[in-house]
C-alpha positions, 0 to 999 in steps of 0.5 A, spaced: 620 797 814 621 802 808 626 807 811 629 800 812 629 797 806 632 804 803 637 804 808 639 796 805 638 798 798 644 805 799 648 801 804 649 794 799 653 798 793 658 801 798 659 793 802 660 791 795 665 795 793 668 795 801 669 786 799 672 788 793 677 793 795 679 789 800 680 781 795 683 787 791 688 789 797 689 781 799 691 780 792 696 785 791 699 782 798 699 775 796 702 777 789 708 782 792 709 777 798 711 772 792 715 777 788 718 778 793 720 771 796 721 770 789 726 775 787 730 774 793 738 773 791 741 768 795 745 764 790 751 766 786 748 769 780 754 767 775 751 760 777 744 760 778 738 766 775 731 766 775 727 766 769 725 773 767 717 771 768 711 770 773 708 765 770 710 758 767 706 754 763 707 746 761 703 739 758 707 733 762 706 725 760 707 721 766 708 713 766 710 710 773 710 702 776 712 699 780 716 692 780 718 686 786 722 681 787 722 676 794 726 670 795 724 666 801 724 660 805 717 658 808 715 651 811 721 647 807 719 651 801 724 656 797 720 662 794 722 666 788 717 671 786 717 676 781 711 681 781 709 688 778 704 693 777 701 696 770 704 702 768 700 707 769 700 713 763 697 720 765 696 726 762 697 733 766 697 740 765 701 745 771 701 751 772 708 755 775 706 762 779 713 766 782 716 758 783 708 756 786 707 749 782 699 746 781 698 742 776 692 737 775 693 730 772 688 726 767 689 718 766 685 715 760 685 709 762 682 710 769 676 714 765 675 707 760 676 703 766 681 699 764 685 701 769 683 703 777 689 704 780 691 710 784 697 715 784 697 721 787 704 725 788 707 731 792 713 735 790 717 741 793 723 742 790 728 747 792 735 749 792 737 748 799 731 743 801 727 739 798 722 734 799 718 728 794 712 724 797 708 719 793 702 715 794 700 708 790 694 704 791 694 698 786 690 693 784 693 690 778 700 687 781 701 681 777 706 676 775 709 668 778 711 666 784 716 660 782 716 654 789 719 647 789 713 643 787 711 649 781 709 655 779 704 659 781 700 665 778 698 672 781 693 675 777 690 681 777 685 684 782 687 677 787 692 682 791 692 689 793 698 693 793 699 699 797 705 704 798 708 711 801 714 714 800 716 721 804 723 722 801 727 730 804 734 732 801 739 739 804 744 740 798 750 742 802 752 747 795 745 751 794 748 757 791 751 755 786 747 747 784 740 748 783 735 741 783 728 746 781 733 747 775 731 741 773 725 738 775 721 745 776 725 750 771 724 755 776 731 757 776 736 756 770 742 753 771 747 757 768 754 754 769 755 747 771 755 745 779 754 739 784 753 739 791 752 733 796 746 732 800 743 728 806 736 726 807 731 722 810 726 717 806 720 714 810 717 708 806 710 704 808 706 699 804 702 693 805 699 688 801 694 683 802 690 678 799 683 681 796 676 677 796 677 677 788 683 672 790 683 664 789 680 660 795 688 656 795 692 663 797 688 664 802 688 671 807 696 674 807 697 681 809 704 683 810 705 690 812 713 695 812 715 701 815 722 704 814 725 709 816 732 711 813 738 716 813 744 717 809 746 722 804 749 722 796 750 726 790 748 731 785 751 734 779 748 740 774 752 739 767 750 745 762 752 744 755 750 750 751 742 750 751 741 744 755 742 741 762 743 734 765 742 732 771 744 726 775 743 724 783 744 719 788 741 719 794 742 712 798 740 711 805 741 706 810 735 704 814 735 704 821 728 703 822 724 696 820 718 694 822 715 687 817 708 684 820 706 678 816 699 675 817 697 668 814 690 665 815 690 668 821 696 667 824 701 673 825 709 673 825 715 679 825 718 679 818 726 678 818 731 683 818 737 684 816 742 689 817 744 693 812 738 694 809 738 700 804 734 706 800 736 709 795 734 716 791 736 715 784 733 723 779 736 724 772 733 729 769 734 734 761 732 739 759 732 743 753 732 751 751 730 753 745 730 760 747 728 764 754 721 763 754 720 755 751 723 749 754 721 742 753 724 736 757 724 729 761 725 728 768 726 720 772 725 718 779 727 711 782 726 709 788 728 702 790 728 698 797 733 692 799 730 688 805 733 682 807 740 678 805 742 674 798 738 668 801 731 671 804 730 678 801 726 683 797 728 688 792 722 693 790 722 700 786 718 706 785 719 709 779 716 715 774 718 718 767 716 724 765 716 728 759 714 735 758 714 741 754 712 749 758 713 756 755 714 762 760 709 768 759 
């Protein structure tokens, strides 16, 4: 038993040192690999460079909502609702290492239970590809829904709103037009530049009535999902240390599906072609100098369904304003 534990006492140092060295060389992997993807020249280097920096710091200020507008008929009625969510206000702090982005969000209004929705966003930009995924779930939608014999109020807590949205760009003239300059300043535009882009958009929701709601609304639940396909345009302008962006990326749908279940009793949403989505991004971006940076990006997503009598238009959209220091 001795000689064993002797045995155990010499080995456990060397064992220690093994795991070390070999977290070590896992590191050095990780971090060469990266380098190497990173400093890969596969742009025009009059147009586009990468900052002289591993590491890239930034403090955002998000706001985002989310607004509605249907006009239907419905047993011999005309409705016309105009709904919204509250804008929700969030703080975060992101952390960019050789173009790697992760960043963790804080919202004060949730922590003082003000407001309880939820939001969570997934963004991966790059020069060629790109893609943009946003998950909501709110329970403060709100506003009137106006009918021939009055108006009726929806208040918050009586619905619940849940939305996806998956949305994948290909820029045609990625050597020389760079979407991470503007949303991610992991490269920096150095010329101005456009490019076309095609993509696809995927859109799925729901919204049914909660217990919290009126005896009166009863128990509605409408479901969607889209799919759309269509292609835009997006241009780069730099005027000496600044940089604005503008892009639009409008799909057509090709792909619907509505299901509308009222106390009980299921119906398929109406459709009408064409139907479209549309991806609007603006950005700007300020450099004092090649370490500081600060600026704003804006993202509006918007849904038309329907024709000009039975329709309706809703919109995603988030604004950010940002400050960031590479080291």
């Amino acid at each position: 038993m001795k000689k064993t534990l002797l045995f155990l006492a010499c080995c456990v140092p060397f064992l220690v040192s093994s795991a070390q060295e070999q977290q070590g060389r896992m590191r050095d992997r990780i971090e060469s690999a990266l380098r190497t993807n990173y400093e890969k020249v596969n742009y025009d280097t009059l147009y586009l460079t990468r900052p002289d920096s591993k590491l890239t710091l930034k403090m955002r200020a998000n706001i985002s909502g989310y607004y509605q507008h249907s006009k239907f008929n419905e047993n011999g009625n005309r409705y016309n609702a105009k709904l919204n969510t509250d804008t929700r206000g969030t703080v975060s702090v992101a952390a960019t290492y050789y173009g790697i982005t992760a960043g963790v969000a804080l919202n004060p209004a949730r922590l003082s239970g003000k407001n309880k929705d939820m939001e969570f966003n997934i963004n991966a930009y790059g020069n060629r590809f790109g893609l943009e995924a946003n998950y909501q779930e709110s329970k403060t939608l709100s506003g009137d829904i106006d009918h021939n014999k009055g108006t009726f109020h929806v208040s918050k807590g009586d619905v619940k709103l849940t939305l996806i949205t998956v949305t994948g760009y290909y820029a045609f003239n990625h050597r020389h037009f760079s979407y991470p300059a503007a949303f991610t300043q992991s490269y920096i535009q150095k010329r101005s530049a456009g490019s076309w882009l095609v993509g696809a958009t995927y859109q799925g929701g729901r919204i049914k009535t909660t217990d919290d709601a009126p005896t009166m609304m009863g128990h509605i639940r409408t479901t969607m999902n889209t799919f759309a396909i269509g292609g835009g345009y997006g241009y780069n302008l730099v005027a000496g240390k600044w940089l604005f962006h503008a892009s639009a990326q409008p799909s057509l749908i090709v792909f619907s599906d509505i299901d509308i279940e009222e106390n009980g009793m299921k119906r398929d949403g109406k459709t009408h072609f064409p139907e479209v989505i549309t991806n609007t991004r603006a950005a700007i971006v300020y450099n004092f100098s090649q370490k500081y940076f600060a600026g704003s990006t804006f993202l509006f997503n918007t849904t038309l369904l329907g024709d000009n009598d039975d329709y309706t238009r809703q919109t995603k959209w988030r604004a950010r304003a940002f400050v960031g220091v590479r080291l």
